[in-house]
N, C-alpha and C positions, 0 to 999 in steps of 0.2 A: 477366637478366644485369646490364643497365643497375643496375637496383632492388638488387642482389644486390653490385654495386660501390660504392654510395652508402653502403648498412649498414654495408659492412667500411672506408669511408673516415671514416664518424664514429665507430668504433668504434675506429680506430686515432689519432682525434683524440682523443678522451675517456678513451683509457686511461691517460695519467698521471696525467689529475686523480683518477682511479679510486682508483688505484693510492695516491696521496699521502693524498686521503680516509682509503682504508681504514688506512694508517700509520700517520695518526695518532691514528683510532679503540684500535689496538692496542697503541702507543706513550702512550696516554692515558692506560690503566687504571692504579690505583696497583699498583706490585712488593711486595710482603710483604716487606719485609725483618727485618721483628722480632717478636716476640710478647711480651704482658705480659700476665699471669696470675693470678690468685686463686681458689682453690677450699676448699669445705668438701671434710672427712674425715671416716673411722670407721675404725677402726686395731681389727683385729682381732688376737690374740695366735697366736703360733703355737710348738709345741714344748714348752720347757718353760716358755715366758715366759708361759702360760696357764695352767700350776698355782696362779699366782702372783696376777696380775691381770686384771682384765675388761676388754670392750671402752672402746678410747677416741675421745676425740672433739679435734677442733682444726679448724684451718686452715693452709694453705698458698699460696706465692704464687712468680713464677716468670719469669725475662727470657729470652729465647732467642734470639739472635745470631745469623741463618740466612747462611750463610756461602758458598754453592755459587751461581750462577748460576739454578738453576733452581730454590730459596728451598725445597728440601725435606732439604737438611745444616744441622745448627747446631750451638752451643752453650748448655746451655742453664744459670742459673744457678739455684738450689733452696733455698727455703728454706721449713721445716714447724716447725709446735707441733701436739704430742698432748697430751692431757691424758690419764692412765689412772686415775687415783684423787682424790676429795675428798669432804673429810669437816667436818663442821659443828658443832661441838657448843655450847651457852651453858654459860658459868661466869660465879661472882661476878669483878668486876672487883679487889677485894680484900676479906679478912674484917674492915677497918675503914671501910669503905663498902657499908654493907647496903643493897640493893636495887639496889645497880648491877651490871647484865650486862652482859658481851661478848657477841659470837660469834667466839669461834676456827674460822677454817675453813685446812683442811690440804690442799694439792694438790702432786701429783707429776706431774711436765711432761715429756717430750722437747723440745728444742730442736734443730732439725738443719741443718746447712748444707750442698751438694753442686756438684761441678761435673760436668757430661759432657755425652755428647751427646744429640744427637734424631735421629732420621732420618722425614719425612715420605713414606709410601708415594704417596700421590697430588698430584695439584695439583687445585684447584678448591674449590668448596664443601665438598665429604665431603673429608676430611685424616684416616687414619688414620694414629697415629704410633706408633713405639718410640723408648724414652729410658730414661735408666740413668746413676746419680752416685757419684762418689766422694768421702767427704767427715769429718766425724766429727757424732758429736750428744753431745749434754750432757743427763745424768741430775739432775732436780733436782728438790727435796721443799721448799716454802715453808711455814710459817705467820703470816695476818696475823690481826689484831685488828682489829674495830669493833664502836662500839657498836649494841644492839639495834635503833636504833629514825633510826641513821644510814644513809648508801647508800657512803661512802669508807671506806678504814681507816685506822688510826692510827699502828700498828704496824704490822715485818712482818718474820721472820728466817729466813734460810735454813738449813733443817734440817739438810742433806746434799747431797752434787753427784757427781756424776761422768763423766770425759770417754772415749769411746771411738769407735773406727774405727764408720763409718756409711756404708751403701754400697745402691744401691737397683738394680734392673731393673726393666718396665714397660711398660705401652704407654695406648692409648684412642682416644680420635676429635677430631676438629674437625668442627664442622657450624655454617658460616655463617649465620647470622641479619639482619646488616645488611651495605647496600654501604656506598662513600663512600672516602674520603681511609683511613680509620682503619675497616676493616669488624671486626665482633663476630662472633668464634665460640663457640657453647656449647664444653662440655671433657669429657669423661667418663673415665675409667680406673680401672687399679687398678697397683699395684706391690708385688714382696716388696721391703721392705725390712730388712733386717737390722743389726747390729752384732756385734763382739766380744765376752767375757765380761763382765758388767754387774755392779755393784755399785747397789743402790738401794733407795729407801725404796718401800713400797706400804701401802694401810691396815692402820693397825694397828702397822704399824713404830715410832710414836712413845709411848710411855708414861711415866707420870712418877711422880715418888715421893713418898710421905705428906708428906716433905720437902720438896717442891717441886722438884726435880732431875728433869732430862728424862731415861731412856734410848732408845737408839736404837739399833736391831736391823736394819741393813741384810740383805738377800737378795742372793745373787750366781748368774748364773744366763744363759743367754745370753736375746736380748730380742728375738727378731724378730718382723715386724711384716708382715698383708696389710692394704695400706691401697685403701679405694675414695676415689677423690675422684668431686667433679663442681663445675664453676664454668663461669667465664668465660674468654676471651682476645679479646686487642684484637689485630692486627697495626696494624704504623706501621712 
């Protein structure tokens, strides 16, 4: 009993420093409050937007403002490029400069912008999440010029553009990789991402004449998109 009174009197000495220890153990760790993102893409065609053109490829990148106490609500901000078409061809640089080539190369871009939210299913290392933007993207058809035997180009004109509603839903994962102040998650997903009726250039679109005048043959058509990503994110 003696023995049995001594345990429970240092045990009730020791238990705030216990107690503060462990506080500040769990008051220590860093709070996620944000995330910052970049990931490759492959933008699959879907509907009719796949009559049209083949798969494309880009990148995308991404801040996400967690907003709730318990860092699994946010906002998040979205911004993507697809590339779905490019085309390469050499011409003379003019018929009074014989043996000088270009290459013309021709690409057709999305550019997209979105805001909405996130919602993280779990806390910890594994974070799967849902997220979903509303926003517009821009339909756009370049072509530059350099020479054959350069790596910049010289020239560069925009073919054609077009602005329309751009609006995506989606999910994926988070999977910790590093701790620290600033811990590294891998990213994985996919999202539909759609638009409104499109107007735009795809290969082939552009043609010119004996005369030297371009024409240009847009396609109108709607343009939705299943996109896989996979990257990174940092929380800070």
């Amino acid at each position: 009993m003696k023995h049995a009174g001594l345990v429970l009197a240092v045990l009730l000495a020791t238990a705030p420093a216990l107690a503060a220890q462990n506080y500040r153990e769990v008051t220590d760790r860093p709070r996620l409050k944000n995330f910052a993102g970049l990931n490759l893409q492959v933008a699959v065609p879907q509907g009719e937007f796949k009559q049209f053109v083949g798969t494309g490829f880009g990148a995308s990148g991404n801040v996400t403002f967690m907003l709730d106490r318990s860092r699994q609500a946010g906002l998040r901000l979205y911004l993507s490029w697809i590339e779905y078409g490019r085309t390469t061809e050499t011409v003379p640089l003019s018929p009074t400069l014989p043996g000088l080539f270009v290459d013309l190369t021709t690409s057709n871009d999305i550019f997209t912008f979105g805001v909405g939210p996130e919602f993280h299913l779990t806390r910890g290392e594994f974070r799967p999440y849902v997220t979903g933007f509303v926003g517009f993207s821009v339909f756009t058809t370049s072509t530059s010029a350099r020479g054959t035997s350069n790596v910049s180009s010289f020239a560069e004109s925009e073919n054609f553009n077009d602005f329309t509603l751009g609006y995506a839903a989606g999910g994926g994962f988070l999977y910790q990789v590093s701790h620290g102040s600033s811990p590294v998650f891998l990213d994985a997903g996919l999202r539909f991402q759609g638009h409104g009726t499109t107007r735009y250039l795809r290969e082939g679109s552009i043609q010119t004449t004996p005369g030297g005048s371009v024409i240009v043959n847009p396609v109108e058509s709607k343009t939705d998109l299943l996109v896989i990503h996979a990257g990174a994110q940092v929380a800070f």
